[in-house]
C-alpha positions as CSV (number, residue, x, y, z in Angstrom):
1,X,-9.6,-40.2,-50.8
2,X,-10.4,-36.7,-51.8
3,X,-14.0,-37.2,-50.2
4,X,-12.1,-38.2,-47.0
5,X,-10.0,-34.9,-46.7
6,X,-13.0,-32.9,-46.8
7,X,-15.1,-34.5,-44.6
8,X,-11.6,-34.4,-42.3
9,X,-11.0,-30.8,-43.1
10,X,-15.3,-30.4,-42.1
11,X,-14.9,-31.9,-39.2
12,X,-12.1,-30.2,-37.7
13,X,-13.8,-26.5,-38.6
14,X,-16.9,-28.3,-36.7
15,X,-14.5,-28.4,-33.7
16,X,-12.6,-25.3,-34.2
17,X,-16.4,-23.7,-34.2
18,X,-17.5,-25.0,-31.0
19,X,-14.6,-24.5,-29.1
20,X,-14.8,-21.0,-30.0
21,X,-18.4,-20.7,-29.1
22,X,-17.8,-22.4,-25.7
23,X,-15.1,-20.1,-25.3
24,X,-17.6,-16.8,-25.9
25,X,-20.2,-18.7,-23.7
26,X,-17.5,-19.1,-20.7
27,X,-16.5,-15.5,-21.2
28,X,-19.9,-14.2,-21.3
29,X,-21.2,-15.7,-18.3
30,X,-20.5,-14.1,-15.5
31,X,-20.5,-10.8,-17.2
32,X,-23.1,-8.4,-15.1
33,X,-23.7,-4.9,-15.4
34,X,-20.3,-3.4,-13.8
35,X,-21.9,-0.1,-12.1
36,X,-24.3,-2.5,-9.9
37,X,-21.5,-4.6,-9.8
38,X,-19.2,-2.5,-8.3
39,X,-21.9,-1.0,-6.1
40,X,-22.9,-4.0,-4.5
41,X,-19.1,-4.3,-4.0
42,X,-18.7,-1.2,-2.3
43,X,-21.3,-1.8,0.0
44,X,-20.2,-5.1,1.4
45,X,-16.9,-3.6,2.0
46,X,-18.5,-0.7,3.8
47,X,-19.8,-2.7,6.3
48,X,-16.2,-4.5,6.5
49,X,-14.3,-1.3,6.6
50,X,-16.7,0.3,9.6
51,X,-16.0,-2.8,11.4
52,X,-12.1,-2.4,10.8
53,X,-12.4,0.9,12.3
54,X,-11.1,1.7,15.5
55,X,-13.0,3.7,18.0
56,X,-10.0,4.9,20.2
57,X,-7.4,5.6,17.7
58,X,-5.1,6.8,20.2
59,X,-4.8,3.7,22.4
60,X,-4.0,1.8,19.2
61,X,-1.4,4.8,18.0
62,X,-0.1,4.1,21.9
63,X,0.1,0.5,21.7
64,X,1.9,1.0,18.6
65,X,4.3,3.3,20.5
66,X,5.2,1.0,23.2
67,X,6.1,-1.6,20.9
68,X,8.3,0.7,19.4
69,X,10.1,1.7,22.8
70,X,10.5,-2.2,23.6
71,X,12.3,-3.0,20.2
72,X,14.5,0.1,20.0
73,X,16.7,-0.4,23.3
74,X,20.0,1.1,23.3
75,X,21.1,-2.3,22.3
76,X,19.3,-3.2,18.7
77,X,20.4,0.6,17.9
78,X,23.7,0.1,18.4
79,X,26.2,0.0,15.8
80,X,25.6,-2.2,12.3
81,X,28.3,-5.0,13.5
82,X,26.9,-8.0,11.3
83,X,25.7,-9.3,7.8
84,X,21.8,-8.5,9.1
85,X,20.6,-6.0,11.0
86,X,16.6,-5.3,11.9
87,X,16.3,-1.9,13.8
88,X,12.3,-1.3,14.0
89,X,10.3,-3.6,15.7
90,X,8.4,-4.7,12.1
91,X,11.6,-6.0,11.0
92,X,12.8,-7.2,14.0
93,X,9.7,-10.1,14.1
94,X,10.8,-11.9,11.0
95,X,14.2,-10.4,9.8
96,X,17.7,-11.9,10.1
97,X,16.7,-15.6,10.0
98,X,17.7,-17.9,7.8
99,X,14.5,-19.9,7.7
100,X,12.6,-17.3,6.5
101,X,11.8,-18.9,3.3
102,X,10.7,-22.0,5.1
103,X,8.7,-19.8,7.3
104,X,7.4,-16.3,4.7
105,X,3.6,-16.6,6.5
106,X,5.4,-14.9,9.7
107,X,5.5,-12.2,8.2
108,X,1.7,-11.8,8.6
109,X,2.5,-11.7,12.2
110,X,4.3,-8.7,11.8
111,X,2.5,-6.1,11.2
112,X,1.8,-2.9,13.3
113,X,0.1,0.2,13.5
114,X,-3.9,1.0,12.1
115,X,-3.1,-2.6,9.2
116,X,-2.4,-4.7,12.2
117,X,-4.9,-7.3,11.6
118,X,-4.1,-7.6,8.0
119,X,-3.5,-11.6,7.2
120,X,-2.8,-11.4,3.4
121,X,-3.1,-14.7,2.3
122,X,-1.7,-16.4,5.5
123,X,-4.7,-18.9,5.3
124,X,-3.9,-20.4,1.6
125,X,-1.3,-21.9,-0.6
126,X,1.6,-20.8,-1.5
127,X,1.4,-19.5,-5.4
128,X,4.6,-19.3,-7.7
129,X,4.8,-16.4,-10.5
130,X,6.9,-18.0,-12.9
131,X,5.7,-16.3,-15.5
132,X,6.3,-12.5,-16.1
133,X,4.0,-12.2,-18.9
134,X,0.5,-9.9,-18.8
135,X,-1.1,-10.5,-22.1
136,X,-4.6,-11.6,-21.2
137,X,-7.0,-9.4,-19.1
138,X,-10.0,-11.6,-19.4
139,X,-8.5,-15.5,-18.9
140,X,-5.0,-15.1,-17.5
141,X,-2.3,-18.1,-18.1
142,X,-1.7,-19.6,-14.6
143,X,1.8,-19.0,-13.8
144,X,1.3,-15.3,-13.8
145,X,0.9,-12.2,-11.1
146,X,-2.5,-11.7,-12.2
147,X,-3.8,-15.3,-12.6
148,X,-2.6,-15.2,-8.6
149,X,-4.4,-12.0,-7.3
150,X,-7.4,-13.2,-9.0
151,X,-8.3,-16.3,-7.4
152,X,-11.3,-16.1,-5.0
153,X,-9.5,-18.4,-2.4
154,X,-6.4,-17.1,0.2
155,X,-2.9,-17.1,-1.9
156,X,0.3,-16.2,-1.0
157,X,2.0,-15.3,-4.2
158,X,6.0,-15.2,-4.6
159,X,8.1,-15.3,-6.9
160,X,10.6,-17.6,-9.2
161,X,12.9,-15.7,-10.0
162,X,13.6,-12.1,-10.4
163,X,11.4,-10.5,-13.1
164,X,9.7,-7.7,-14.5
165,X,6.3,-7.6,-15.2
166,X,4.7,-5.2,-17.5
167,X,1.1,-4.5,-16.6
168,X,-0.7,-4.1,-19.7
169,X,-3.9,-2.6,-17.6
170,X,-4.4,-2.0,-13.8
171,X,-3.3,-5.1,-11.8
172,X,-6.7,-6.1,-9.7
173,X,-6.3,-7.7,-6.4
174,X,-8.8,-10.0,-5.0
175,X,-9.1,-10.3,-0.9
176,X,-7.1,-12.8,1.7
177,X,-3.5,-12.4,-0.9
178,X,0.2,-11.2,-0.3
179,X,2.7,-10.2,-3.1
180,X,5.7,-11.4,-1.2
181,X,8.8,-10.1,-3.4
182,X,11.5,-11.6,-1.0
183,X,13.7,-14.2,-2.8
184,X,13.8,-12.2,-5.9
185,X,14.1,-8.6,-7.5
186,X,10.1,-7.8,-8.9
187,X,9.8,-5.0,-10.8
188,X,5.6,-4.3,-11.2
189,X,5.6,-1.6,-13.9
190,X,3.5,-0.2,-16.7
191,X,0.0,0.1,-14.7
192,X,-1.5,0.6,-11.3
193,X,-1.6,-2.2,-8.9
194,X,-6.2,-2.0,-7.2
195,X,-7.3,-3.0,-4.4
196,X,-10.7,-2.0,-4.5
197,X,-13.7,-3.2,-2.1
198,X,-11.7,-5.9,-0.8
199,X,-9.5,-6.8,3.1
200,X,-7.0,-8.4,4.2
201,X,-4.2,-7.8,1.2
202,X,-0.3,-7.6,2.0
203,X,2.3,-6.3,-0.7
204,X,5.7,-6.7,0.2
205,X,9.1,-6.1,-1.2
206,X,8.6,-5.2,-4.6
207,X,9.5,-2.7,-6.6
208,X,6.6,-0.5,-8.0
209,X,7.4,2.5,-10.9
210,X,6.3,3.9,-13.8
211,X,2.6,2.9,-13.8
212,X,0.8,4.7,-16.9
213,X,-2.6,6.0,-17.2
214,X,-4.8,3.3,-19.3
215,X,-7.6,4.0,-21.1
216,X,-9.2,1.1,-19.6
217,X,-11.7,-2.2,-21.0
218,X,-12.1,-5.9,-20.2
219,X,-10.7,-6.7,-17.0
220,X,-10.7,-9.8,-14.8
221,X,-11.6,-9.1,-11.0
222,X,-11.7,-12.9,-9.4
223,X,-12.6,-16.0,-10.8
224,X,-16.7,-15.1,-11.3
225,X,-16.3,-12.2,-12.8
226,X,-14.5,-9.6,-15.0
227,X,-16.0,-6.5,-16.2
228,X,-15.5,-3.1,-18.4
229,X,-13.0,-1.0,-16.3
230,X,-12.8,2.8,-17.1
231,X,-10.0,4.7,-17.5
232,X,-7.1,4.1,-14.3
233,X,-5.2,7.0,-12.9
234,X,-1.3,5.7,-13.2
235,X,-1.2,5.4,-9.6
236,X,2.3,2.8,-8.2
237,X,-1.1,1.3,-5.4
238,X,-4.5,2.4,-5.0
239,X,-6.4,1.7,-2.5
240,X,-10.0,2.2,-2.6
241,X,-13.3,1.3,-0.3
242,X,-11.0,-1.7,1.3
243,X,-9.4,-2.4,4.9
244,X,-6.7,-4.5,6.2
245,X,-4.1,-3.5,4.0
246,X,-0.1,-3.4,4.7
247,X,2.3,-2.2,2.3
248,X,6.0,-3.1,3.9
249,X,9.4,-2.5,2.5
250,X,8.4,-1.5,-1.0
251,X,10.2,0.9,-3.2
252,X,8.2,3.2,-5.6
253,X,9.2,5.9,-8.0
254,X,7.7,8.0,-11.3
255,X,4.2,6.6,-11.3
256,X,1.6,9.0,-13.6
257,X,-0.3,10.2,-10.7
258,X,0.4,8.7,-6.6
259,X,2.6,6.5,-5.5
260,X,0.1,5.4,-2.7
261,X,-3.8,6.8,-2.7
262,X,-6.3,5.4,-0.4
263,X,-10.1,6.5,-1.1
264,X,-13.8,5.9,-0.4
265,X,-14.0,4.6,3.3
266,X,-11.0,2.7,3.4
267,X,-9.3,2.4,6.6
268,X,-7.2,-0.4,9.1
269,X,-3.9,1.1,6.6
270,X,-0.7,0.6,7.4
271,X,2.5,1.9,5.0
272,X,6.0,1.0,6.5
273,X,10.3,0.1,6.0
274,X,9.3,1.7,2.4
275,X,11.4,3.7,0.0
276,X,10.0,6.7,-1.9
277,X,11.6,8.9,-4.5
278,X,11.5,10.8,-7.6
279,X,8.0,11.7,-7.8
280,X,5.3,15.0,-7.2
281,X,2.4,13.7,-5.5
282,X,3.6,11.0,-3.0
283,X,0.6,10.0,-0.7
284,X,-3.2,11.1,-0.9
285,X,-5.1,9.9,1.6
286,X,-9.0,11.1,0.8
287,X,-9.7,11.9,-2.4
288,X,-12.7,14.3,-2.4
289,X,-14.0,17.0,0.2
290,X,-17.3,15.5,-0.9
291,X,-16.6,12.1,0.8
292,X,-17.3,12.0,4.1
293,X,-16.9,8.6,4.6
294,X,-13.6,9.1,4.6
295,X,-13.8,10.3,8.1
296,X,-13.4,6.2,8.8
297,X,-10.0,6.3,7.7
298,X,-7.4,5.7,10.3
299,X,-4.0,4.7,8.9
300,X,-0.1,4.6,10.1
301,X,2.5,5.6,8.2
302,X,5.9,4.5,9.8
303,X,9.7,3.6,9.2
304,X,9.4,5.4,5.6
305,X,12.1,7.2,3.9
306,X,10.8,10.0,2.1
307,X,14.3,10.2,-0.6
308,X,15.3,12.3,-3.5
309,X,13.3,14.1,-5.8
310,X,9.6,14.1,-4.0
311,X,7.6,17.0,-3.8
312,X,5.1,17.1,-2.1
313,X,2.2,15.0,-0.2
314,X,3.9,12.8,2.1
315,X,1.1,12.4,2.8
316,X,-2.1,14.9,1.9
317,X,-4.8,13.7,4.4
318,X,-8.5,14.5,4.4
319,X,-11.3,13.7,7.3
320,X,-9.6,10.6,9.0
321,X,-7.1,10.2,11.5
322,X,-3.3,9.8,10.7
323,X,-0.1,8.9,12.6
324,X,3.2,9.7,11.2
325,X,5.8,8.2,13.1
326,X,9.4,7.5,12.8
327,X,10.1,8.6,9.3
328,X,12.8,10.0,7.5
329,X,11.9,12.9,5.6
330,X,15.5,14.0,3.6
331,X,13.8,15.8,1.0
332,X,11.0,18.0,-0.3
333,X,10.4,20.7,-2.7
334,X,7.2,22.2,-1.4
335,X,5.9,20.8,1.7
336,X,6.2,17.5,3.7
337,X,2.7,16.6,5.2
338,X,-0.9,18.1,4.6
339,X,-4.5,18.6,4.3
340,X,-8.1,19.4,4.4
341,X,-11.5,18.9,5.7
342,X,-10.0,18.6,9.4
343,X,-7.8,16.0,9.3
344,X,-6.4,14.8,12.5
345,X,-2.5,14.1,12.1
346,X,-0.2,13.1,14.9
347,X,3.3,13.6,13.8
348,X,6.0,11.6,15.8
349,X,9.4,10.8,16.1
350,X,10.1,11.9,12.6
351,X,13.3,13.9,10.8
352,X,12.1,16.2,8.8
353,X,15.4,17.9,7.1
354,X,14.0,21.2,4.8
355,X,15.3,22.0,1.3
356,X,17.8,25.2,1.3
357,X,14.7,27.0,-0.4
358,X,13.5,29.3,2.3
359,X,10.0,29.3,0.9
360,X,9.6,25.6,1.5
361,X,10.9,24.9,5.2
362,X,7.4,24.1,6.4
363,X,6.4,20.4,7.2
364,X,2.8,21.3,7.1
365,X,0.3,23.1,4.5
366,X,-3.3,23.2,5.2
367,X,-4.6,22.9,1.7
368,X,-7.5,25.5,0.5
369,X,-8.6,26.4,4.0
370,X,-8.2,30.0,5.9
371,X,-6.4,29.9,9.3
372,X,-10.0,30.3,11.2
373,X,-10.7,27.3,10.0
374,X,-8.0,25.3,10.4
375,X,-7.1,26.4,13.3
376,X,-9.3,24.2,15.4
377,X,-7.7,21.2,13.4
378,X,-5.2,18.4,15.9
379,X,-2.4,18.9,14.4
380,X,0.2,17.6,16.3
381,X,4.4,17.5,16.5
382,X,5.5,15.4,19.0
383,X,9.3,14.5,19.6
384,X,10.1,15.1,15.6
385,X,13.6,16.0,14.9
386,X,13.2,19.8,12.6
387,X,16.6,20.1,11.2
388,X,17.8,23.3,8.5
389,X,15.1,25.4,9.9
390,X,12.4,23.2,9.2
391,X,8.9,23.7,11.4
392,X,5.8,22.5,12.2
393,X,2.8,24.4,12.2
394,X,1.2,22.5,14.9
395,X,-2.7,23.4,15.5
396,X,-5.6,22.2,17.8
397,X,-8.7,23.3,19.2
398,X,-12.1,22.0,21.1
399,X,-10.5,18.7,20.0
400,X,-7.6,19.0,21.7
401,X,-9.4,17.8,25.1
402,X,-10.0,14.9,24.2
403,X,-7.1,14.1,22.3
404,X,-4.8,15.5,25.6
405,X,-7.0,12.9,28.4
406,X,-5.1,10.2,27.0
407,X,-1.7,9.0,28.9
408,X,0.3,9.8,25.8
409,X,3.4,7.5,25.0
410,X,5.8,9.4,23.4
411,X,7.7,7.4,20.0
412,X,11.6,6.9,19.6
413,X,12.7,10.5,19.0
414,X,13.6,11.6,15.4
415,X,17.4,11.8,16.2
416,X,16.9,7.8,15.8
417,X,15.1,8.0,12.3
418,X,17.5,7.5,10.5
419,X,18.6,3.9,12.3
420,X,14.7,3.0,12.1
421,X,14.3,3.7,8.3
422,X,17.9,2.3,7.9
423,X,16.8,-0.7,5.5
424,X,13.5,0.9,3.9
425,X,12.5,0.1,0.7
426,X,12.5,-3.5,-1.2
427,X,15.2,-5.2,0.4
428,X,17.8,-7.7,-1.5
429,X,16.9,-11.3,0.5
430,X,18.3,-14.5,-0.7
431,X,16.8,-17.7,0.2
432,X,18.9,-20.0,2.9
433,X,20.9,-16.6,4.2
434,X,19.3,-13.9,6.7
435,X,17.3,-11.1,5.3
């Protein structure tokens, strides 16, 4: 009997052994060096981004104006008279039905601006977090956010219920997904969300805030492979050498370093109907005056409200091109929008409302550059609402040509702002009534 027990108790450490081993061996594999890695990565997505990239950024900024002008008659900005109201044209494509739960993958319909080809994960399943849990970085447990964002095939990932999830280290998401919050409230805290070297990814009506700094280590990327990750910044999304990317109705406060950054080549970018507050550096488009890819970089920032307790960098552009349009700028403590390394930025239809400080009522700051050589820089206010003697240092040189020979279509005018940036930020949908 006794002799039986052992050779019981043997046999199960036999098993116990070579699961484990099979376990190393299934971790281990697909373990390359990450800097060539990476790399590689980078230079796939290069060649993606350049083709993202639009070679008359002005017709696009003017179709995106005209579908403006179409959805914000006199009639959609009249009076709020009903449970629902959608007052930008973003919202008006999939807001106030109530189907839309039935019918979430027309939402990738919607988009507008430089991310207007952004699909998300229109092409794949439908994925259900019902787990708010982030404890494993190399094998996650299927139920969770990053199990989702992992997968190598298309997802669209929502929600069971509302939840917070506590990143343990950055959140990396693979190509071809949205992060579709509607339905529930999603609070995404404790690390950055990545998008790095990858297209085609929607986040949408979540709740981002308080993402630390991490020291960094063993992080899964997609299902092949997972990798040592250095040290991540604390940013709420950060965007880097990717394209086709839409962040809509999102609501992001008191991250460790941006709410938003976008680096290394990416472009296609579109940031609208979100809510930002309570933070120092809001948006940095262009990381380094060494990077000229950036120059690539188009994106639209539009329908935003720019809320209590920002600072500054709404955004801080470098190299690419930028459009601005219909935002709601109520406060700032040093400046509203800036930049360096002759940025092109087309303001439009926006409010910008300065702070009682009189040392802070200008929009604009050219960042570490003397006025002979920014002032060459397209810089440009157009129909932007300047209210408690707030102004625009508008600029423009040998580019200005070209920029003017275009038949210009101006956006709504800032004194509507307000109405178009009316429901910005994570909204409160419920599944069977209008959102």
């Amino acid at each position: 009997m006794a002799g039986s027990a052992a050779k019981s108790h043997l046999l199960i450490l036999f098993y116990a052994l070579a699961v484990a081993a099979a376990v190393a061996v299934a971790q281990t594999a697909n373990v390359t060096s990450d800097e060539e890695y990476w790399a590689k990565r980078t230079e796939e997505a290069a060649a993606r981004n350049r083709a993202a990239y639009v070679s008359d950024p002005i017709a696009a900024m003017n179709e995106f104006n005209k579908d403006v002008r179409r959805a914000t008659t006199r009639r959609s900005l009249a009076r709020y008279r009903g449970p629902c109201m959608a007052t930008n044209p973003i919202d008006r494509c999939w807001r106030c039905r109530a189907d839309w739960a039935r019918d979430r993958k027309r939402l990738a319909k919607c988009a507008m601006g430089f991310g207007h080809k952004t699909a998300g994960g229109a092409d794949g399943k439908i994925y259900v977090v019902t787990d708010a849990s982030d404890d494993e970085m190399i094998i996650p447990k299927k139920g969770t956010l990053r199990y989702g964002v992992i997968q190598d095939r298309p997802l669209w990932i929502v929600f069971a219920r509302d939840m917070v999830i506590r990143l343990r280290q950055e959140l990396i998401v693979n190509r071809n997904k949205t992060i579709d919050g509607r339905g529930a409230q999603v609070h995404i805290v404790g690390a950055q969300v990545t998008v790095q070297g990858v297209e085609h990814v929607i986040i949408h009506g979540v709740h981002v805030h308080h993402a630390a700094r991490h020291s960094g280590g063993m992080i899964r990327d997609s299902k092949r492979h997972y990798g040592l990750r250095t040290a991540s910044d604390g940013d709420g999304i950060s965007v880097m050498a990717s394209s086709n990317v839409w962040v809509d109705h999102v609501s992001m406060y008191n991250c460790s370093d941006g709410l938003v950054d976008v680096v290394n080549g990416s472009t296609a970018i579109t940031v609208s109907n979100s809510h930002f507050t309570k933070h120092d550096h809001v948006m940095l488009f262009g990381a380094s005056n060494s990077n000229p890819q950036d120059k690539i970089m188009q994106i639209t920032v539009a329908f935003n409200h720019f809320g209590k307790g920002l600072v500054q960098r709404m955004p801080r552009c470098r190299f690419g091109f930028f459009h601005v349009v219909n935002n709601d700028y109520t406060h700032w403590m040093m400046y509203a929008i800036g930049g360096n390394m002759n940025p092109t930025i087309i303001s439009q239809g926006n409010r910008f409302t300065a702070p009682d400080d009189v040392h802070a009522k200008e929009v604009t700051k050219r960042e570490y550059t003397s006025y002979g050589d920014s002032k060459e820089w397209v810089w440009k206010s157009q129909g932007d609402l300047l209210l408690n003697g707030a102004f625009f240092n508008e600029s423009g040189g040998q580019n200005e040509r070209k920029y003017d020979r275009f038949d210009m279509i101006p956006a709504k005018h800032g004194k509507f702002a307000g109405q178009l940036t009316k429901f910005a930020g994570a909204l409160n949908c419920r599944v069977g009534k209008p959102c």
